[in-house]
N, C-alpha and C positions, 0 to 999 in steps of 0.2 A: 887896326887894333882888333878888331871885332872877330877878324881871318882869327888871329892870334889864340883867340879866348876859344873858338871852335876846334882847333888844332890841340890845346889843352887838354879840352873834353873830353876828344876822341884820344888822346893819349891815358888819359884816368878810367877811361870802360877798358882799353886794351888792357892796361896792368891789373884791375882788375879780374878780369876773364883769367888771364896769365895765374894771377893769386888764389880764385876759385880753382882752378883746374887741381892745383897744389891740394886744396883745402878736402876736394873731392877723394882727392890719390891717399890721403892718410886716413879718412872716414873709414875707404872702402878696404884699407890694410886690417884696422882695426874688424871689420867686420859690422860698423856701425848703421845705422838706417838711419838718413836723417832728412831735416822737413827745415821749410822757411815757412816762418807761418807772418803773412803780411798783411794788413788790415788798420781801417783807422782806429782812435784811439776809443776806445769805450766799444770796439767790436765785439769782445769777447774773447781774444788770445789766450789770455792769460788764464782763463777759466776753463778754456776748454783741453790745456795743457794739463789742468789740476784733475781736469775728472778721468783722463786717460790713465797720469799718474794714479789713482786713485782706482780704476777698472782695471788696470793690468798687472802682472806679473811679470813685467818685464822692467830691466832697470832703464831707467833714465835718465840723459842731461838735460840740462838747459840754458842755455843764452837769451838774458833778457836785455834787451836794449830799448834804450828810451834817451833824450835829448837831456834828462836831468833824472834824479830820483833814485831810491830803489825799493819802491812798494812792489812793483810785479817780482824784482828778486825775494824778497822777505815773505812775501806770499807762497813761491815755489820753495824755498830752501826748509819752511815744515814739510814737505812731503818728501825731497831728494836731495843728498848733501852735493850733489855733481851737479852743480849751478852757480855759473859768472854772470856778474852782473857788467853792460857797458853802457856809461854814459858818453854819448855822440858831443855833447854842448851844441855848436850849432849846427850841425848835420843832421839832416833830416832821414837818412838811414844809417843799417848799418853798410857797410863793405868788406870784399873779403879779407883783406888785411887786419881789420879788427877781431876778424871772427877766427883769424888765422892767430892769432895771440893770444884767446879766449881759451882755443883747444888746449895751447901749453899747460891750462889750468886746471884743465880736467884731467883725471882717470881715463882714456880713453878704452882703456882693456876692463874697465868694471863698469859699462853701459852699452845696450844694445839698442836703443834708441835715442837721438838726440833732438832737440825741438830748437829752430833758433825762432825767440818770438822779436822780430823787426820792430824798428821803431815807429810808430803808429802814424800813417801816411798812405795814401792811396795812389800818389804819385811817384815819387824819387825813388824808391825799392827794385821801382820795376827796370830800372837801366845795372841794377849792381847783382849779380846774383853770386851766391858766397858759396856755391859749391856743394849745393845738399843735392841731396835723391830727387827731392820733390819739392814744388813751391806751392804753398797754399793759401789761395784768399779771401780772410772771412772778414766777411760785412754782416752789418746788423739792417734790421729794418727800419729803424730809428734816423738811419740816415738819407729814407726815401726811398720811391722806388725807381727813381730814376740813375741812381750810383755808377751801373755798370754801363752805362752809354754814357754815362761822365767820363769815365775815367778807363776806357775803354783797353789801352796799352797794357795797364796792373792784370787783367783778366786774362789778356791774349798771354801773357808770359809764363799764368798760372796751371798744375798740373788738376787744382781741382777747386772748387767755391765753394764756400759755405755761407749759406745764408742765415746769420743766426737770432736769436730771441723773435722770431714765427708767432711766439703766442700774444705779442704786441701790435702785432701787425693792424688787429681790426681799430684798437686806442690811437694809434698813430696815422689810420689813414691810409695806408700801404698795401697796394695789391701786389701779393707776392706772385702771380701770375705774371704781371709785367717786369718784374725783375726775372724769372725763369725765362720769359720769352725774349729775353734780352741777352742772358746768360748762351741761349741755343743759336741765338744769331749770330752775338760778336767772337763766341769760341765755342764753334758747336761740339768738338774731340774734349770738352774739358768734362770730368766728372762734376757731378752738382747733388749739393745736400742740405736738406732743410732740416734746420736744427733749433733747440730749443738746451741751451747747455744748463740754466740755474735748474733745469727739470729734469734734463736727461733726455729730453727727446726728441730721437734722430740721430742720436751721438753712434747710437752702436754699427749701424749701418758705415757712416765714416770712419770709425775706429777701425773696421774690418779691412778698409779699403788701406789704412794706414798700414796694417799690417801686412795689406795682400802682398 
């Protein structure tokens, strides 16, 4: 039985992969640039999607997912009307399949950026990827500084880290030193950015690199 559930598994990442690949090929038709932005819950996603929105002149989508809710959609949909909301129920990410149903919903020819914000998890996201440009995973320091040698697999998969709300760090106890030297170990190729989003700072540096 056990054989059985592993052979499951590995059939749900293949179709997966298979459904990304799809998800990818209509992004890149459109002309779209798009991001998986992964992180646990209270990382900061949702906020640091609003202040891009909000610093740029570029249109944007967005995909928010979350297991129930839709405060992170109703938050985004003041700044951008090209935004679905999906609730998983018990699925602790999204997949491409969902994301691939999501796109039906958009304007794809009237956004040149799209944001998918995952549902808030440092583990399950990292086996599903939905077919963006880039995946990116931001943490807070609120959640220690030992995170990324927790959770080591969400890191290696990502194209860049952001380490956010910085200016907590001394309150909370947090040497953000030991999170960087953890960052350079477990994925030394990944870009890294200390950020501060309810201030703004450090944003513009990562913003740049979004749009490199």
């Amino acid at each position: 039985m056990h054989e059985i559930h592993l052979e499951i598994g590995r059939d749900l990442i293949k179709e997966n992969i298979k459904l990304a690949r799809e998800n990818s090929r209509i992004l890149k038709e459109f002309g779209v640039k798009s991001f998986d932005f992964m992180g646990a819950i209270g990382s900061g996603k949702t906020t640091i999607i609003e202040r891009f929105i909000e610093s740029s002149n570029k249109r944007v989508g967005v995909i928010t997912g979350d297991v129930a809710g839709n405060e992170d959609f109703k938050r985004i949909r003041r700044l951008t009307p090209h935004v679905v909301n999906i609730n998983t129920g018990k699925e602790c990410h999204l997949d491409a399949h969902m994301v691939m149903h999501a796109l039906e919903k958009i304007d794809l020819e009237k956004i040149d950026y799209l944001f998918i914000e995952n549902v808030g998890n440092l583990v399950c996201p990292a086996d599903f990827p939905l077919g963006t440009d880039k995946r990116v995973c931001i943490v807070s320091v609120t959640e220690g500084d030992d995170m990324v040698r927790k959770h080591p697999l969400i890191f290696q998969q990502a194209d860049a880290v952001v380490v956010n709300k910085i200016d907590l760090s001394k309150l909370v106890g947090v040497d953000i030193e030991k999170i960087k030297e953890d960052v350079h170990r477990i994925c030394p190729n990944t870009a890294l950015f200390l950020t501060d989003a309810r201030s703004g700072k450090g944003l513009d540096d990562f913003f740049k690199w979004l749009e490199g």
